[in-house]
N, C-alpha and C positions, 0 to 999 in steps of 0.2 A: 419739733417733731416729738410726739410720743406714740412709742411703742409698747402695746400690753401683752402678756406674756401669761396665758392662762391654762390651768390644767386642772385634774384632781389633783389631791393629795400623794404623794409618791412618783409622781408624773414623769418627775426631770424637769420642771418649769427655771429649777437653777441652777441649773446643769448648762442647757438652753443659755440661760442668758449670760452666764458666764464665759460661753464659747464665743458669742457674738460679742463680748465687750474687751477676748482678749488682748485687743492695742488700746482699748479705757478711753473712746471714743464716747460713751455714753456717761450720764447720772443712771446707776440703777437703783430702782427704789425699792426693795424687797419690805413690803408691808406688813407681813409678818415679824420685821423684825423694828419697823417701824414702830409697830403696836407694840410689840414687848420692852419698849423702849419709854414708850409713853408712859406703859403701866408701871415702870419702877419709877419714873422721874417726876411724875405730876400729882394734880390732884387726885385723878382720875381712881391713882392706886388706895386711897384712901375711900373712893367711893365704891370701888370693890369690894375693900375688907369688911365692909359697913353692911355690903349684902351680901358676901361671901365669906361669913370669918374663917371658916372651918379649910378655908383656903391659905391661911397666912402661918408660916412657919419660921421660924428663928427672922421676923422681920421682913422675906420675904411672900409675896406670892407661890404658890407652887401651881404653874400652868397647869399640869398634866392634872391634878384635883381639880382644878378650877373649867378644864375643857370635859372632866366626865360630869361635871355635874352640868356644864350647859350642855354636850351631846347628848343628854340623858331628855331636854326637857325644853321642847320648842320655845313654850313660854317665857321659859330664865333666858335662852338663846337669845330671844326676839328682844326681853330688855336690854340687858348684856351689851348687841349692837347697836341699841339704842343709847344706852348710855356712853358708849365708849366711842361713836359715830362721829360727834360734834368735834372730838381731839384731833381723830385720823383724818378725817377731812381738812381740818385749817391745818395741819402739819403734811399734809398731800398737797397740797396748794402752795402753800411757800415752799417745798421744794419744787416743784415743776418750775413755776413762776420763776425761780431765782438760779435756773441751771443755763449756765451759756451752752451746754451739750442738749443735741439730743437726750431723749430721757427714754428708759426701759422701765415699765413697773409690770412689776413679777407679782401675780397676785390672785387668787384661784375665785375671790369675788367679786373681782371688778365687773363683769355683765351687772352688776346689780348695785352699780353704781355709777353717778354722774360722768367718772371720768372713762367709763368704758365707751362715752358718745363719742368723748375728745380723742377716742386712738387715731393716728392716723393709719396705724395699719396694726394688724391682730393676728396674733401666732398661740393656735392652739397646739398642745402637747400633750399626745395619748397615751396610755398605757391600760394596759389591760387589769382589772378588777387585781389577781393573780399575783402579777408582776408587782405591784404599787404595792400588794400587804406584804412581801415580801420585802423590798425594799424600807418600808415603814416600820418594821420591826427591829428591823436592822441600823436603822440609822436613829431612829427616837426608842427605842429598845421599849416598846409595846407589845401589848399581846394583842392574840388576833381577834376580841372583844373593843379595844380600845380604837383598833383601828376602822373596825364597825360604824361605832358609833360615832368617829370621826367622819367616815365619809357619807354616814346618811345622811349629813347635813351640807355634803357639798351641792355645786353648782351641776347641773344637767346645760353643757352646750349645746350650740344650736349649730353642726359644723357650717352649713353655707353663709356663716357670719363672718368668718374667719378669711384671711390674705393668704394663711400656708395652715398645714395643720401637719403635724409630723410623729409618726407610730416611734413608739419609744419601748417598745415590747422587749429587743434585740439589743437595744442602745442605740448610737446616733450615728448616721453617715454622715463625717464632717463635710466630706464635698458638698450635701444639702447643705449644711448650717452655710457652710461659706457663700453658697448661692445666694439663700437670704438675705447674707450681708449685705451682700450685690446690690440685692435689688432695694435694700433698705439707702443702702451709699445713692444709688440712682431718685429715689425719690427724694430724698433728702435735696439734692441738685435743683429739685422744680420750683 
């Protein structure tokens, strides 16, 4: 079974899944950290510096330089996922593939990928414009430019695609989350 776990930026997307995996029932697959994992450990980091030097600092990458210059510039963006696409995919595959659990993947681009067909069931996570920069400031200590041009680039959902969709303006009623589980525990049974 997998479950996708989609929001903007600042959302609570792993918050969310955190709740749902408190007895570690699931593989979760937080792809943002997937990807930042990739870029220290593979080649891939070396095909960045290559088009990004002005990015590499005492050895490593520095995200936060390297995400204004792609939020800055659809183009760089467009290659950017291009180039770095071929990694996160065959490394999104062999975990799925290779989890005897259920799988959670936490991931605010998945509509816009292969594996957002294979959910079987899809939980969007809202939050208000407001609330998110708020929250994004505070946790990646940006300013309210950075976080801009972060989310022009995110995903526009489609909510009637969605199994639940849950306002995350307030924070979270665990009673919902636990419901979810429920219903996740139940189809998992079919």
């Amino acid at each position: 079974m997998l479950i996708g776990i989609m929001g903007k930026t600042g959302s609570g997307k792993s918050t969310i899944t955190g709740l749902l995996n408190k007895e570690n029932k699931y593989l979760v697959i937080d792809v943002d950290k997937v990807n930042h994992s990739l870029i220290e450990s593979t080649s891939l980091k070396d095909d960045i510096i290559n088009r990004y030097p002005e990015t590499l600092e005492s050895g490593v990458i520095n995200r936060k330089k390297l995400g204004m210059i792609l939020y800055q510039d659809k183009t760089k963006m467009d290659e950017y996922n291009a180039l770095v696409w071929s990694y996160l995919e065959e490394e999104l595959d062999k975990l799925i593939q290779s989890s005897t659990k259920p799988v959670i993947i936490d991931w605010m681009m998945l509509p816009l990928t292969k594996f957002y067909d294979m959910c079987d069931l899809r939980i969007l996570v809202d939050s208000s414009l407001e609330t998110r920069l708020e929250r994004i400031k505070k946790r990646d200590n940006v300013d309210e430019e950075h976080f801009k041009a972060r989310d022009k680039n995110s995903v526009n959902y489609n909510e009637s695609d969605f199994d639940f969709i849950i306002n995350n303006d307030k924070g979270f009623d665990e009673n919902e989350i636990k419901s979810i589980g429920k219903c996740i525990s139940l189809r998992k049974r079919k």
